[in-house]
N, C-alpha and C positions, 0 to 999 in steps of 0.2 A: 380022664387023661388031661381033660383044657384045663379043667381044675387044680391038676395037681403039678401043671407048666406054669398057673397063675401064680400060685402058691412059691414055686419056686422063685420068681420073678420077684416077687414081694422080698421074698431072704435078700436076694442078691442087689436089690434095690437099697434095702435097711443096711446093707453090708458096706455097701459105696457110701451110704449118708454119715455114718458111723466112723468110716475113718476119715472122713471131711470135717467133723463137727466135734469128734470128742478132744479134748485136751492129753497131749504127747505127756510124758513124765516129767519135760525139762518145765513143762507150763504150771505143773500140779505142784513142781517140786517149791516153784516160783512163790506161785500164791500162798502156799504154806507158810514158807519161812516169812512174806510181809504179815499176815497174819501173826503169825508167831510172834515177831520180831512187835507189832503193836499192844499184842497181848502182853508183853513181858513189859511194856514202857509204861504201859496203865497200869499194871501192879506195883513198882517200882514208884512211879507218881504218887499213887497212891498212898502207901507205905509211908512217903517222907511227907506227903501232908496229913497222916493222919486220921485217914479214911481208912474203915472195914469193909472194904467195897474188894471186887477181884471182875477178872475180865474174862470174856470165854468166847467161843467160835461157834457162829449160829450160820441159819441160810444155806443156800446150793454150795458155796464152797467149804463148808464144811460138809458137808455130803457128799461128793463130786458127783454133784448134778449140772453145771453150771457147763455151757457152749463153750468152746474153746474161740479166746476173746472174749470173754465176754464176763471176768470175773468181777462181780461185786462182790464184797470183802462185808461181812456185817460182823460188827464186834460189839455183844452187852454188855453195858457195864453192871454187875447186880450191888445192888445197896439192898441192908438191910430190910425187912419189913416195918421196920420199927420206926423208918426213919420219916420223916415230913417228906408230901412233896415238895412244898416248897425248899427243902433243904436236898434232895432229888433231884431238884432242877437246877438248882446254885450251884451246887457242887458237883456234880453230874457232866455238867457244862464247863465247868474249867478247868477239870480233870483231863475232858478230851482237847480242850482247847492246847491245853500244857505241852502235849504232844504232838500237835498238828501243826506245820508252819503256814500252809493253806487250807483255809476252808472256811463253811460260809454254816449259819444256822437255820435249821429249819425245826419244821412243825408237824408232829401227825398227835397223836393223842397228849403229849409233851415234847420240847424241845428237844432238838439232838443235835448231832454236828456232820454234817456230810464233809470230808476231807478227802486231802488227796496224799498218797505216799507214792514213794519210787521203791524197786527192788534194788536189794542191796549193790545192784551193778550198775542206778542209775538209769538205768536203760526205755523201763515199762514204770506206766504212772497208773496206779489204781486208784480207783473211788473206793471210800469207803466210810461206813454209817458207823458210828460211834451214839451207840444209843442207855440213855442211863434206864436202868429200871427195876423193880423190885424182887427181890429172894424171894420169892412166897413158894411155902409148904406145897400145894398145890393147885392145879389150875382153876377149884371152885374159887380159889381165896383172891385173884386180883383186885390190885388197887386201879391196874391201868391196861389200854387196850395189849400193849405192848408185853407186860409181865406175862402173855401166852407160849409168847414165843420159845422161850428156851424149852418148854414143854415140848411147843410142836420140833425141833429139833431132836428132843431124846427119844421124841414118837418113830420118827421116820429114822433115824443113824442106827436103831434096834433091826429095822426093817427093809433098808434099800439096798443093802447087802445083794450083788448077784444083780440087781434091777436098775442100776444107773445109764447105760446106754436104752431104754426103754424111757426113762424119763427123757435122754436128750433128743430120742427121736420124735418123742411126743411137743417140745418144746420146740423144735424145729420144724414142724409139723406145722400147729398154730401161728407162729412166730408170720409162717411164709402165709397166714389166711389174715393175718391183720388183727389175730385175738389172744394175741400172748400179754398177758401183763391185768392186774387188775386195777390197775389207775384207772380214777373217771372221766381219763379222756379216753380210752379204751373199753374200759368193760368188759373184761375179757378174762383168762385163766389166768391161776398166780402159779408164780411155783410150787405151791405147797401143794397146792388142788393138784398140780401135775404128778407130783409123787403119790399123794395118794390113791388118783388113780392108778398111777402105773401099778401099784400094791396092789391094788385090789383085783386086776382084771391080768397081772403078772408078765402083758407082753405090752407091745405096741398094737400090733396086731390084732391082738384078742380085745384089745381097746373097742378099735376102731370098729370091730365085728358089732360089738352092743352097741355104741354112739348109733350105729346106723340106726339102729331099730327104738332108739329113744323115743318116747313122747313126752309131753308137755308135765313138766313136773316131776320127772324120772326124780329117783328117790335111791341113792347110797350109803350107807349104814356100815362101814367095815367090822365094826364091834358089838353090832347089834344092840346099842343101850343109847340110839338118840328118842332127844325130847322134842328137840325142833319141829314146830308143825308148820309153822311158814303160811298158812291161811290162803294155800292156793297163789303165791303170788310170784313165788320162784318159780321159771322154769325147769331150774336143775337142785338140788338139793342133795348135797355132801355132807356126812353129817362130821365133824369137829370130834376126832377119835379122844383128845384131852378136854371136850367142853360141849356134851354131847346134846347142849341146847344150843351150839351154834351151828348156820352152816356157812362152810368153809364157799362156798359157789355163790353167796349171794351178792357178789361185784359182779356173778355173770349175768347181761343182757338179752334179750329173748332173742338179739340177731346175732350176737356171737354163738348162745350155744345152737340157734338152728345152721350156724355157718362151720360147724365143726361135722352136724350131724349131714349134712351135705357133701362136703368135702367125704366123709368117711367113705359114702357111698360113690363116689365120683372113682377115687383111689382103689377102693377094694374091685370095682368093675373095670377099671383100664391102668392098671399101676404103672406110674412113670416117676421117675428121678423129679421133674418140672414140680413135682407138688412139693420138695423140698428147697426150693428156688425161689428168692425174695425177687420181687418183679424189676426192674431197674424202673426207680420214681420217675416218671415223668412230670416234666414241667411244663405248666399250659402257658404260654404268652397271653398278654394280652387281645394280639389283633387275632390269637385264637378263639379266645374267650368272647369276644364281642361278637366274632362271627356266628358261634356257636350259640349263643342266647338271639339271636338275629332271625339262624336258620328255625330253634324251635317256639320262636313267636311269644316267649314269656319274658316278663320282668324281672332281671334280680336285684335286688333292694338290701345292701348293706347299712347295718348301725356298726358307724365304729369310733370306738372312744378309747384313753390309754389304759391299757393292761393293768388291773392293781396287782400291787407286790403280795402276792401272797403263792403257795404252795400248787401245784396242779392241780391235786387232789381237793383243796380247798375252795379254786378257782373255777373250775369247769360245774359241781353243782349246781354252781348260781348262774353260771351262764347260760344252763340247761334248764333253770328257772325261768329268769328270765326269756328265753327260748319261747318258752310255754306261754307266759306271759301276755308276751308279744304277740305270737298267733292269735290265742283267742280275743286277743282286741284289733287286730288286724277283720279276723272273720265277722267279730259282732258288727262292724260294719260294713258288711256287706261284701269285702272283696275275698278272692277264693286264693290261698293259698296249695301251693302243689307241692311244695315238703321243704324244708329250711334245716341249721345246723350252723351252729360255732366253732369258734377254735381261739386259734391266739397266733401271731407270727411278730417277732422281732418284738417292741413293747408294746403293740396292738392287742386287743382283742375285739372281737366284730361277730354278729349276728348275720345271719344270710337268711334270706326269705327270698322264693322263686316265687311267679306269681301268674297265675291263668288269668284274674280280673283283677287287674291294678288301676282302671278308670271308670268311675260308674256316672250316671245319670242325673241330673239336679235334683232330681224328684224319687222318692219309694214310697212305697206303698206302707198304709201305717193301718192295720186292722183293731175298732176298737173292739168294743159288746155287743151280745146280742142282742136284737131291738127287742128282746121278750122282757129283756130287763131294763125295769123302768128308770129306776135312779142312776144306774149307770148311765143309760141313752142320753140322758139331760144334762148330766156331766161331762159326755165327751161330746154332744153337739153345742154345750155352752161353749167347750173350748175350744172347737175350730169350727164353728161358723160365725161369721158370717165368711171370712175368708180364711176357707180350709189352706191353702195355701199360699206364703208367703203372709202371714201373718204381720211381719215388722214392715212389711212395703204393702201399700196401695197397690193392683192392677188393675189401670184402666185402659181402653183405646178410644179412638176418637171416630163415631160413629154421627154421619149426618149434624155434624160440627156440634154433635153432645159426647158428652162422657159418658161412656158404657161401664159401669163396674162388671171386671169378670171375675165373678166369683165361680171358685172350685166347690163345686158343692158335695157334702160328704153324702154319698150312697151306699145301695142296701149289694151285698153280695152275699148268697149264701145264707140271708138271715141273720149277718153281722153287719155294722157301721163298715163303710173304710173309706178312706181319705189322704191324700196325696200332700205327702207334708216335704221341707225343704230339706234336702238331705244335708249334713255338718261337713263333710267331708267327702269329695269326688275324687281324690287323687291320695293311692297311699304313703306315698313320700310326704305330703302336708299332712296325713294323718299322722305318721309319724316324726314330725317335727314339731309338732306340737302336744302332743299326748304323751310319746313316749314316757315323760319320768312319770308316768301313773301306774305306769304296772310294776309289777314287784318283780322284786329280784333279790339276793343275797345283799347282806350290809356292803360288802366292797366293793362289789359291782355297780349297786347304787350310788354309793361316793363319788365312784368314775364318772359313770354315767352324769351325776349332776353339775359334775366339774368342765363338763361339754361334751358333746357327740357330736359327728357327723351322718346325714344320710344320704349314701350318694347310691345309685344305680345304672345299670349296664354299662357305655362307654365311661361314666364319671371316675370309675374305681379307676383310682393309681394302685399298682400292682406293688405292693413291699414284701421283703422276704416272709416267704414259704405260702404265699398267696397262690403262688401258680402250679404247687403242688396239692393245695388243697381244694382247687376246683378240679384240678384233676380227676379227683378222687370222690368229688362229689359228683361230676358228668361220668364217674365210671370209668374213666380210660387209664386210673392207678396201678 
């Protein structure tokens, strides 16, 4: 009986989210016609310059899968197979441009054009991606990452028939856990991944029933003919119904998909409306934030330099590089890191590193050979003695008005040399003001980085936009 009051609960929960989230007819009928209304301009362009190229309606809004508000409008341009890319990209390009009065160019596998249009009343301004790419036969034959797509569109428009409020609830779902989207500053589900699951497991519901019970590397196949083997690395693995050696999940991260398989079970045991409820952002102040790194006794240590102009998706790899980087030359010497993470806010982008041991000692411990081993022994007591420590300076005192040499003498521990040598670096702030550009990072991150940084910590940070939403969210209270 509790079960089948839960069960009930869950419907009339999905019922409420459903008519909050799906798009009314006036919204559907909207985004249509701007769609429409760019498809006919690109043909028409087309035509009188003399291109065989034709435009078509890909993405959630040609599916109605897409949140109400929240339409992004994706339009492909298809050229030929025959055609260069370089002549794909030329033409391609100012084809969409022809029709766009604003918009700005970007980058994923080749250039496109992100623009903006109005509906025919003026009223509502769409985004929307004006992307060029090629006819190909089918989707073994790509020339580019993009040429998939109109596939995965004819994949899913066959199939989500009956199933579009199951996808919006599923996108609403993740949206409110922080893992909707599979940019890499996110990591998270895309929307195709959302359709297909919904296809596959045919509810929201019945979703959420498996997600719970996933383990590590769970593995979906809806056509039963993938190749992908993924060497253990994915934790989730979708297999690409038009390209059955890819998978569709591997943008997702080990903490989103264990934050969806969480969630699942959180919601199926006490179902409330609040899990489709984005949190209101909180913004940390500063004299928050100082108080807060005060109260829990660590260091946090910002690298921040200008933003390079490049793409999210471009931009955040390398800052996740560098990330990496950084730490382990942070730890090789000695100090302890307690977890770090980037971002970007206004034309900044900055590294963050928290720190348990950010001041050490003049002196560490430097372990050489075993004394069993002869030539070694002679080679590491040639080089630190006579004065194992402080080698470039003399230590003497003044003992009964003589000079006493204090020599550090290297001793036996263990049956190994070891010797107390001058440490480079006691503080990680000078560590990192001077070492920084050694570690690697992406080319345009690097560029930044050489062009100057700063490294400030705890009170030093000036707070610029979206800083005080991002420690938010890094202390947890987002």
């Amino acid at each position: 009986m509790m079960e089948e009051k839960g069960e009930e609960e869950i419907k009339r929960i999905c019922r409420e989210v459903i008519e909050r989230i799906r798009p009314d007819e006036e919204e559907r009928r909207k985004v249509k016609a701007v769609a429409e209304t760019i498809i006919a301009k690109l043909n028409k362009k087309a035509s009188e310059m003399g291109m065989e190229v034709y435009a078509i309606s890909v993405g959630s809004t040609a599916r109605n899968t897409w949140i109400s508000g929240e339409a992004d409008i994706d339009v492909f341009i298809m050229f030929p197979e025959g055609v260069s890319e370089e002549e794909l990209k030329e033409n391609g390009l100012a084809l969409a441009k022809s029709i766009s009065d604003r918009y700005e160019e970007r980058y994923a596998s080749h250039p496109y054009i992100h623009a903006y249009f109005h509906d025919a009343e003026g009223r509502t301004e769409y985004e929307v991606d004006l992307v060029p790419c090629f006819s190909v036969k089918a989707a073994s034959l790509l020339k580019s990452a993009v040429d998939r797509t109109p596939f995965h569109n004819e994949y899913i428009v066959k199939r989500i028939s009956g199933l579009e409020e199951e996808v919006l609830l599923l996108k609403q779902f993740l949206k409110c856990r922080g893992i909707y989207g599979s940019e890499q500053r996110r990591k998270g589900f895309s929307g195709y991944l959302c359709e297909l699951l919904s296809i596959r497991y045919s509810s929201f519901v019945e979703l959420l029933r498996h997600a719970s019970k996933w383990k590590y590397g769970e593995r979906i196949d809806i056509e039963g003919r993938g190749t992908y083997k993924g060497a253990g690395k994915d934790p989730l693995i979708v297999i690409d119904p038009v390209d059955p050696n890819r998978n569709v999940a591997a943008a997702v991260s080990l903490d989103s998909f264990c934050r969806l398989i969480d969630a699942a079970r959180d919601f199926l045991a006490c179902p409330d409306a609040s899990f489709f409820l984005l949190a209101k952002e909180k913004e940390m102040s500063k004299a928050e934030f100082v108080k807060l790194v005060k109260e829990r006794g660590t260091e946090l240590v910002m690298v921040l330099f200008e933003a390079p102009d490049v793409v999210e998706d471009v931009l955040f790899p390398q800052l996740r590089k560098a990330e990496a980087s950084v730490k382990s030359m942070i730890e090789r010497n000695g100090f302890t890191v307690y977890r770090s993470d980037v971002s970007v806010g206004g034309d900044k982008a900055f590294l963050v590193f928290e720190l348990l041991v950010w001041c050490l000692p003049e002196i560490k411990r430097h372990e050489g050979p075993p004394v069993t081993l002869k030539h070694h022994s002679e080679l590491f007591k040639s080089k630190y003695e006579p004065f194992s420590f402080g080698k470039r300076k003399a230590f003497t005192e003044k003992k009964n008005n003589s000079e006493v040499l204090l020599q550090r003498a290297v001793r036996i521990e263990n049956g190994r040399y070891v010797v107390e040598v001058e440490r480079k670096y006691t503080d990680v702030v000078d560590l990192l003001k001077h070492e920084l550009k050694s570690c690697g990072s992406g080319k345009q991150v690097s560029e930044s980085i050489n062009k100057g940084y700063e490294v400030l910590k705890n009170e030093e940070l000036m707070f610029f936009e979206g800083l005080g939403s991002f420690f938010s969210e890094f202390f947890g209270f987002g």
